[in-house]
N, C-alpha and C positions, 0 to 999 in steps of 0.2 A: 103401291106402284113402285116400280123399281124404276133405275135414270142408268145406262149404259156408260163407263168413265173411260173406256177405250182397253183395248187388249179385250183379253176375255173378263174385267172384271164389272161388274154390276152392281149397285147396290140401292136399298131402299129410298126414297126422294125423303123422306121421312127425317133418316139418317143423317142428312144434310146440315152442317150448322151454315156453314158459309163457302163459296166460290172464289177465290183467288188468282185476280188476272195476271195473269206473266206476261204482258206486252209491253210493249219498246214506250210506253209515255212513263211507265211505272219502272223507279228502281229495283232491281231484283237486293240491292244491299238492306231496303227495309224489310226484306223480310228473310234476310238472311239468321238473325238471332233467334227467330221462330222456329224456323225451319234447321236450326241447328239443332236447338233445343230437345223438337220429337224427333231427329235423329240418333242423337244418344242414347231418347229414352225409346225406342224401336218402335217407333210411332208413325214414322213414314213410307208409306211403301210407292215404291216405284211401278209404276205402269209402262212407262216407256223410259227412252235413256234423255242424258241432262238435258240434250241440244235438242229436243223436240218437246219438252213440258211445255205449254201454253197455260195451263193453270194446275191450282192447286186445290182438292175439294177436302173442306175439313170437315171431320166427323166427331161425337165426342171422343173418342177412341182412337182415331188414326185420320194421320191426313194422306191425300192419294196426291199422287204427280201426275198428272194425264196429260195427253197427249190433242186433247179436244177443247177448244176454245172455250171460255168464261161463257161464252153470247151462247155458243149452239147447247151446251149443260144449261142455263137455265132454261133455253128453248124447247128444251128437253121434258127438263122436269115441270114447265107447264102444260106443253100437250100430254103429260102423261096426265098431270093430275083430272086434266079435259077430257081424256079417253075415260078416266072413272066416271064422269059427271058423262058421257055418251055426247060428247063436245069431240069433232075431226081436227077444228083448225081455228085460228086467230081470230077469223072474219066471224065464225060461228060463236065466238064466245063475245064478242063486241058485239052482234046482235042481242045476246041472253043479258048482259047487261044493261043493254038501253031501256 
């Protein structure tokens, strides 16, 4: 299954090591040495521009700057992984596990 990161780009849920929230409780200065780091070594790519990143999705290969919330990407990549398993939505998958 693939998980949509904003812009035209997309990539496999698979893919995914981790989501990185960009919101106002969390410093952006922790993760500025990261994020400097796979800039030099061209590891970052940009999806949208600075003032609109809400997160960051890391790959082992490359991290993405998107423009799409922390919450709505994993919301993402569980209904997708729920559309493989023929699961629509939340409620349906809270029932398959009870």
């Amino acid at each position: 299954m693939f998980i949509h990161l904003g812009g035209n780009k997309m990539i496999r849920i698979s893919q995914v090591v981790t989501i990185l929230d960009v919101g106002p409780r969390r410093s952006p200065s922790t993760l500025a040495p990261f994020l400097d780091s796979s800039r030099n070594q061209g590891r970052l790519e940009w999806i949208t521009t600075e003032e609109e990143i809400k997160s960051y999705v890391v790959t082992e290969t490359t991290i993405y700057a998107s423009p799409i919330s922390s919450l709505t990407l994993l919301k993402r990549a569980q209904l997708g992984g729920n559309r493989a398993l023929g699961i629509s939505g939340t409620k349906e998958v809270k029932k398959e596990q009870e």
